[in-house]
N, C-alpha and C positions, 0 to 999 in steps of 0.2 A: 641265755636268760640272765638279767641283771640279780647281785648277789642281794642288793637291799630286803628289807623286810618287809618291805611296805609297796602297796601298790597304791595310786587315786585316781579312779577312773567314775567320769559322768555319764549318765546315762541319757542320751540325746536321740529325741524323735518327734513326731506328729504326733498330735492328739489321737489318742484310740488306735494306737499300732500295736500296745503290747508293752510300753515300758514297764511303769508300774507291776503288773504280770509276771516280769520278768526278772524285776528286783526279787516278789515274792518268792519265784523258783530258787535263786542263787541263795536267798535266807533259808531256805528249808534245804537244800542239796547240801549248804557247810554246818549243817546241824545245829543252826539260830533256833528251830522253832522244836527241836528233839523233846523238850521237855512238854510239848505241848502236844493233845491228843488231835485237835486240830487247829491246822495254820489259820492265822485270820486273812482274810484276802483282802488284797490291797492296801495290805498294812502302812505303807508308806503316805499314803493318803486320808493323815490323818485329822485333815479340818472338814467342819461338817461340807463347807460347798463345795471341797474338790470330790468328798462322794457324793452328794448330790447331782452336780453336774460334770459327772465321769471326765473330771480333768486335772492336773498337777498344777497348781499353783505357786507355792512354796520349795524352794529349792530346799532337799534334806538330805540327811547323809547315815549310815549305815557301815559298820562293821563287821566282815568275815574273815575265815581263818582257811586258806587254802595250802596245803601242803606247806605250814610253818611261817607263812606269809601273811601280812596281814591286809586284806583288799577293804579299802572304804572307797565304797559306792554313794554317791552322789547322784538324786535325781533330782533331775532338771525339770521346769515346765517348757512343755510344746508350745505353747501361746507368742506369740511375739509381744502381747501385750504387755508380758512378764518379764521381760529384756532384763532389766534390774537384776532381777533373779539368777539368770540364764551368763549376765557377765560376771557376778559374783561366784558363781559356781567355778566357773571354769577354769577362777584364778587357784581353786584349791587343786587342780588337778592335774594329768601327766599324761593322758591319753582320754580318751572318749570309745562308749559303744554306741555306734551309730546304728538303730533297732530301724527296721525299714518292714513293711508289710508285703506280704509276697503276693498281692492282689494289686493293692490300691498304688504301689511304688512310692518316691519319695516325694514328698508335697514342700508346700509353701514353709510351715513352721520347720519340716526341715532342713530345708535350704539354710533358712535363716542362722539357726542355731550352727550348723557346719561353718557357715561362713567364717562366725566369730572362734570358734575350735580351730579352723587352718588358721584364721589370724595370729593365733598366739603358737601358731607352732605345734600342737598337740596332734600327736596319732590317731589312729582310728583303726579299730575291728569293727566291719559291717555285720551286721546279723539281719539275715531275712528270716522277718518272723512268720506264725500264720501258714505253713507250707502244706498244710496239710489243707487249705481251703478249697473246696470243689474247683474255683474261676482263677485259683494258683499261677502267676505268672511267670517263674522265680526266674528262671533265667535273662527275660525278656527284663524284668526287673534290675540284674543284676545290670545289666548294660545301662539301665537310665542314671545307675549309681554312677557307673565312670563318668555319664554326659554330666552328671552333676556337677563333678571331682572338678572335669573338664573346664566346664561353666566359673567354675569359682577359681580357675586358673588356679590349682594347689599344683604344686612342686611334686618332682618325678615320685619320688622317695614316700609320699601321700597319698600317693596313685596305686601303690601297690600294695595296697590294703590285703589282708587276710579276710577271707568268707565263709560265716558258719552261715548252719542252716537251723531251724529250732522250731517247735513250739511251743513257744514261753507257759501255756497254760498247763499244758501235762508236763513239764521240766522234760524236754525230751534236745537232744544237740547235736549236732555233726561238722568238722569240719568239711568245707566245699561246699558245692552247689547239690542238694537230693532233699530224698526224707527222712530224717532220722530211726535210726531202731526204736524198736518199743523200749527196749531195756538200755538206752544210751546214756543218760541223765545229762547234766549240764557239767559234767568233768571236762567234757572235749571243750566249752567255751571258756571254762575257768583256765586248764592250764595254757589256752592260744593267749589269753590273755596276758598269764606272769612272762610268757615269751615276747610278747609285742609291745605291750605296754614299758616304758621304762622305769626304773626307780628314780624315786628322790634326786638329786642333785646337792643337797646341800649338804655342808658340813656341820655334823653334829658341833666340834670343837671349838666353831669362828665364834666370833661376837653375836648375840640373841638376837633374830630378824624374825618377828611373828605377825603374820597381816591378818587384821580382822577384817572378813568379809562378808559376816551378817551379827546379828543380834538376836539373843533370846530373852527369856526371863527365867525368874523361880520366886515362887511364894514365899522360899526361905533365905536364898540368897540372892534376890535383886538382878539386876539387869547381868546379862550375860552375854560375854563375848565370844565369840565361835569364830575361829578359822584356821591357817597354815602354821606352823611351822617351817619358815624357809630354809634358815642357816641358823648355827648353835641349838642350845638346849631348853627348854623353859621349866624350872625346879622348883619345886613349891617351898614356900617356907623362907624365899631368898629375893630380894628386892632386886624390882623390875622399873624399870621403867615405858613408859606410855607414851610416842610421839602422836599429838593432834595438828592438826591444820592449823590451829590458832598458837603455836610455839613452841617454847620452850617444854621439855617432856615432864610430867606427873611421874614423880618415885613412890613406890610404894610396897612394901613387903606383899610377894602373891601369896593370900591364903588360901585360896581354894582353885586345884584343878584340876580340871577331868576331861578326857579321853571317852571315843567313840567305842561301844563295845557289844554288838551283836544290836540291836535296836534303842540300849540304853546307854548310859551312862557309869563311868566309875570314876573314883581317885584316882588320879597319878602321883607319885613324887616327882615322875620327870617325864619330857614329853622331847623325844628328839626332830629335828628335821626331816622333813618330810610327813611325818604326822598331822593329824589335824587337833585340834585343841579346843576346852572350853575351861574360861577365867572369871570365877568371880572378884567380887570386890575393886572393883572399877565403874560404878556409876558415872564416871561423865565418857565411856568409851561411846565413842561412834566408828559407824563402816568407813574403811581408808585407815582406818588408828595404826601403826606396829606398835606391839612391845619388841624393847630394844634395849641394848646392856647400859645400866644408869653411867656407867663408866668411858663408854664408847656407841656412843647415840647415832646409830645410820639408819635414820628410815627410809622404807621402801616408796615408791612412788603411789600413791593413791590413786585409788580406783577411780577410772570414767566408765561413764554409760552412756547412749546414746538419748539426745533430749527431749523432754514431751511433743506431742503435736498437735494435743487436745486438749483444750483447759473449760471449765464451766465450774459456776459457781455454787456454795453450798451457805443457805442461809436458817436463820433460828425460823422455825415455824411460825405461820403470820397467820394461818388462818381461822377462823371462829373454833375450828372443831381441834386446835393446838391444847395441848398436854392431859387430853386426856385419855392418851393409851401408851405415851412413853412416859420415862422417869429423868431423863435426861434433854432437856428442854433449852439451854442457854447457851450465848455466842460462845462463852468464854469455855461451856463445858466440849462444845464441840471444836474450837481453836485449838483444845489443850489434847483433844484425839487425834486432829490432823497431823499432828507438831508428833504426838506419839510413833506415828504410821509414818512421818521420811526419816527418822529417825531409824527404822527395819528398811526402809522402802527407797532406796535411793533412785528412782528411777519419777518416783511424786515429791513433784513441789508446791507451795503453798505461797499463796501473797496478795496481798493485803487489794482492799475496792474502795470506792468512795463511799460505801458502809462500814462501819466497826462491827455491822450484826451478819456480815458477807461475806464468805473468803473466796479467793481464788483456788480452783485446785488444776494444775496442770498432770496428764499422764500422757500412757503409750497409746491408748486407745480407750474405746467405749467399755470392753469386756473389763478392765484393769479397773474403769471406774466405778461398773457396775457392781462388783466383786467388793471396793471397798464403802460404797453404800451400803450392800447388802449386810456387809459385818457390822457397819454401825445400829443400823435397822435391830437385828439383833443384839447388841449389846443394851438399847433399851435406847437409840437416841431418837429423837424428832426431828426433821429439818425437810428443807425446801431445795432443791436443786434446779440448771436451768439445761437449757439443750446443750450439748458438747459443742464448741467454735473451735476449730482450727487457729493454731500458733502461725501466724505471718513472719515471715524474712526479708528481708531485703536485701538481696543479693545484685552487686555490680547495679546498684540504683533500680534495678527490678525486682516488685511485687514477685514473691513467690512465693505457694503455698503446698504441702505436703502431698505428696502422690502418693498412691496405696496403689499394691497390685493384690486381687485376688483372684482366688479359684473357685469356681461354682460347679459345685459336681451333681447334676440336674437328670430326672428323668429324659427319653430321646423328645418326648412331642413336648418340653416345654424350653427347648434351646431357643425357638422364636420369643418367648416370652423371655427370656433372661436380654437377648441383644436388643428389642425393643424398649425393656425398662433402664438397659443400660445407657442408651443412645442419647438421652435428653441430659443425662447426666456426666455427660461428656466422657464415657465407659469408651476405651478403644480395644473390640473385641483381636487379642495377637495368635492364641491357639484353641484349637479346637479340636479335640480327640477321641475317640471313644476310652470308656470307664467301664464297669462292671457288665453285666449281660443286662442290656436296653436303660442305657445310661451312657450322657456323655459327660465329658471335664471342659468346661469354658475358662479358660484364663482372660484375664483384661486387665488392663490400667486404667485409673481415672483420680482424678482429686478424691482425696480424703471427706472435703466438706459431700462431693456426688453420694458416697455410699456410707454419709450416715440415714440411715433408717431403709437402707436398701434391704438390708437383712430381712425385716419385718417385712416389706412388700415383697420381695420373693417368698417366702413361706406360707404368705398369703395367696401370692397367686399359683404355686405349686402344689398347694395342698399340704404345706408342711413337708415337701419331701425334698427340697434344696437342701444342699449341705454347703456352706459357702466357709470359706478361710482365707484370712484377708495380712498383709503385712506391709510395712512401711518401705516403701521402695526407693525416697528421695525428695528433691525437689522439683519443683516446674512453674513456673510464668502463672501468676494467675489465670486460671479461668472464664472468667466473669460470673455474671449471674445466671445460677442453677436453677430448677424449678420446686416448687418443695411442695408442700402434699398438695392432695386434689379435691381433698373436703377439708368445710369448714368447723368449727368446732359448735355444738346445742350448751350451750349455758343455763343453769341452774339463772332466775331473778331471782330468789326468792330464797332465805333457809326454811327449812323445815324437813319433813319424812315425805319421802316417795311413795307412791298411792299405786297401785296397779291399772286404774282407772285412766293416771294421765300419761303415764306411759304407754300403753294400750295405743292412745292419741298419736303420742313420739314416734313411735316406730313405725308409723307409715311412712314418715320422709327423713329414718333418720336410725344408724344404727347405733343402741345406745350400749356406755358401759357399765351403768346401776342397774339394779334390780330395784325389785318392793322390799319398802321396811327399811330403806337406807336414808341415813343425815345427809342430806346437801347444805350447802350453802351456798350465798348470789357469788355467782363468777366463777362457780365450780363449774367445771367442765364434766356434763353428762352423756357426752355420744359426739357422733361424727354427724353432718349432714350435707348431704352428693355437692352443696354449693360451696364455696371458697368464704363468704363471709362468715361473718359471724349470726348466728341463730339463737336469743333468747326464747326461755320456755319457762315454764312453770311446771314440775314435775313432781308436785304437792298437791295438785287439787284433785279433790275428793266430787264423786259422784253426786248429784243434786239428790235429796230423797225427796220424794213426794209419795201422796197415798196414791197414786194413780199406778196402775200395774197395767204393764204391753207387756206381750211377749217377745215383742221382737227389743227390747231395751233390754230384757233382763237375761238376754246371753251370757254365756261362760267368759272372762278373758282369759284371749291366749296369748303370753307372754312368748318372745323369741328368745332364749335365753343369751343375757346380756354379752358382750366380748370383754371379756377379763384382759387387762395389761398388767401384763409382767413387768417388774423395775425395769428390764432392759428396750420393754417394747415402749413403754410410758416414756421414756428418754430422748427414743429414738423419734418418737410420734411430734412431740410440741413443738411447738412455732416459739420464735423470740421472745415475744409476749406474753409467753409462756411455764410454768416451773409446774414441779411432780414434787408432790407431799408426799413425804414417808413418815411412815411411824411404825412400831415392831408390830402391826397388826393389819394396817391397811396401807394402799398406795394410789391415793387421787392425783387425778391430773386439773390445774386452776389457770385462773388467766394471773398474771402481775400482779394487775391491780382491779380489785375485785370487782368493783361499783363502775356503772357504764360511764357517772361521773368523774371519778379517776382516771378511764382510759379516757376521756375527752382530753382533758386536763394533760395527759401525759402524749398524745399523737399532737395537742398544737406546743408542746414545747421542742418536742421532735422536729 
């Protein structure tokens, strides 16, 4: 066991295997939550949409105290989409726990995530979690881990990983392959850990090498830098300096800094190598920055990440029913959010359209972009966004556009339906396995641009029970052209309020997504209907009165209850011609340009 004081290990898995879980067990085993009668769960996920949509977004980090040691855990997000994230992590750390499900084995996000872990070198403790599940495979499982290992060609010495066994919900742990005792806790993982994992490397005494690898803030002291300690000391109260990208380093006395300490924060006077660290009083720091000794300036090499592959546009709100449910409404108010967000987010870029009122926003995927609409949404903004497009390459003088492989984990009677929808979309199904009891696992490749809105169509025609997880596999030769939805969109002529009367009408040729009692406006997009063109309607007019009374007129109506779009389904659904209003209240789907006059005007300049 290295003599260091310090361990930095991330916590690396698929969505829903148990990480997060797992963090909470090791907080409450080193006596983080003692003071509390009870723990709060999932403490680490703590923005509202990672508990909303039981996922880790935000790389964070955490403080324990294991026999004199001190262990900062770093969880990572399982998403690929969150890569950013997922690279900045792991430059804080020295070993990884690679959390694996003793049912479902290891998936796509993580492959991913491991990939970038042996690339830098970093160990690994496997932990099959979940052992106690009835469909348990764990042995069967452990072996998919070597083919993994195998697969990503890691080195002998990475192969011979240590294997606990656990169930992260009851804090329950064992070394090897079984079930753990009822009375085992997670001692048996902590101390495989301070054995396998190495310490620090750095020398407290060399010259100050401190890489910052994310951003935070504070109310009271302004932007905040977070990250490593690599080599020397960082002592508050003693001028530092700051290397940027742009030159020469920023001197400046450090007045405030703190150190990770059970969930929170404290002072330090000094923070040695191999610790992790946060600094205020540095407003122009960005991710890649070192502080470094103002005396002997050696910065580190800055961080890369791998680059978007998906860009669509994000503009100021155009339509009649603009600003009146957000408070933030302007190019300039949403320019100076963007510009906020890669400034945390190195993995979103930003740049400039043939509008001043239009940005571009480049990411890793659709989930990444949807995740940062949805925060604007809530912070109070208004805008207009378009369908996600694929970043082109040109490689060796060929067109090439990004490949995705995913996994589609499908009831058994709808595998016809996943290789049929995938086929048009030039989906090449490569395995096919069984999965849980009456369930199989599809894997495929196909362009990037095939499987956006593929999501939505499978959950549609599964009944909601696909579970699909998708990641960025490369490049490939363009394609050509794909086929894109099958219905055409019902257009609002007309503003005004939906009547139940002419809805009633609509829904014999047409499924819609308003109800009674809602605003439209002409070029709103009100439903879907079975034809490819486009279907003007009128979904304002009101019933004729006359004093004449039939019985067979004065039936009940029966509305079908409308199909609600989610931000990510609304995204995924539009055509070119097409953008999704957001506002923190509501999310319509519009054409461009609103007036059939407009679109005339805008298909003969095309």
């Amino acid at each position: 066991m290295s003599g260091s004081p310090y361990r930095n290990i991330a916590l690396i898995a698929h969505v829903d295997h148990g990480k997060t879980t797992l963090v909470d067990g090791l907080l409450s085993a080193t006596g983080v939550f003692a003071a509390h009668e009870t723990p709060v769960d999932r403490v680490m996920d703590s923005n509202d949409q990672e508990r909303e949509r039981g996922i880790t977004i935000l790389a964070k980090a955490a403080s324990v105290q294991w026999k004199g040691v001190t262990i900062n855990l770093v969880d990572t997000p399982g998403h690929a989409d969150f890569a950013g994230e997922v690279e900045r992590a792991l430059t804080m750390v020295d070993g990884v726990l690679l959390l694996v499900d003793a049912a479902e084995g290891p998936m796509p996000q993580t492959r991913y995530v491991l990939s970038k872990a042996l690339g830098r070198n970093l160990p690994a403790v496997v932990v099959i979690n979940k052992v106690d599940r009835p469909d348990a495979r764990t042995e069967a499982v452990v072996d998919e881990v070597y083919e993994l290992f195998f697969d990503l060609e890691a080195p002998d010495h990475h192969i011979e990983f240590p294997i606990v066994s656990a169930i992260a919900r009851e804090g329950r742990s064992m070394v090897g392959v079984g079930v753990p005792p009822a009375d085992s806790g997670l001692g048996p993982l902590l101390d495989l850990i301070l054995e396998t994992i190495p310490g620090p490397a750095g020398d407290p005494d060399a010259p100050v090498q401190a890489l910052v690898t994310n951003l935070d803030a504070s109310d009271y002291l302004g932007r905040l830098a977070v990250g490593r300690v690599m080599s020397g000391t960082l002592e508050a109260s003693k001028m530092i300096g700051l290397a940027q990208a742009s030159g020469n380093p920023v001197k400046r006395k450090l007045s405030t800094l703190m150190g990770f300490d059970g969930l929170g924060r404290s002072e330090r006077q000094k923070i040695s190598a191999g610790d992790l660290f946060l600094v205020a009083g540095f407003p122009e720091v960005q991710i890649g920055d070192t502080f470094v000794d103002p005396e002997n300036p050696m910065p580190l090499e800055r961080l890369s990440v791998d680059e978007p592959v998906l860009r669509m546009t994000f503009g100021v709100n155009t339509s009649p029913l603009a600003g009146k449910e957000g408070s933030l409404l302007t190019s300039r108010q949403i320019r100076e959010r963007l510009e906020r967000e890669t400034l945390g987010n190195v993995s979103i870029k930003i740049g400039p359209t043939s509008s001043p009122e239009v940005i571009e926003v480049a990411g890793r995927g659709e989930l990444q972009l949807a995740v940062l609409i949805e925060s604007m949404r809530r912070e109070g903004f208004e805008l207009q966004v378009s369908r996600p497009e694929v970043i082109i390459r040109t490689i060796d003088g060929v067109k090439h556009e990004p490949l995705e492989r995913a996994i589609v984990d499908v009831p058994d009677e709808y595998v016809g339906t996943v290789t049929q929808a995938a086929a048009p979309r030039r989906g090449t199904v490569e395995d096919m396995r069984p999965g849980d009891r009456g369930r199989t696992i599809i894997t495929l490749t196909a362009p990037s641009r095939g499987l956006i809105g593929f999501r939505s169509l499978l959950l549609t025609a599964t009944r909601g029970t696909a579970l699909i997880h998708q990641r960025h596999e490369g490049w490939m030769p363009w394609a050509g052209e794909l086929p894109t939805r099958h219905g055409g969109p019902v257009l609002s002529d007309r503003s005004g309020v939906t009547t139940a009367f002419a809805l009633d009408n609509l829904q014999k040729r047409s499924e819609l997504f308003v109800g009674p009692g809602q605003d439209v406006y002409e070029g709103m997009i009100i439903g879907e209907n079975a034809r490819s063109e486009d279907l003007p309607a009128n979904p304002t007019k009101a019933k004729q009165l006359t004093n004449i009374r039939a019985a067979a007129s004065d039936d009940a109506i029966k509305l079908t209850p409308p199909r609600r779009l989610s931000l990510e389904l609304a995204i995924e659904w539009i055509a070119e011609d097409e953008l999704v209003e957001v506002t923190p209240s509501s999310i319509r789907v519009r054409k461009r340009y609103l007036t059939e006059g407009e679109r005339k005007l805008a298909a003969k300049r095309a």
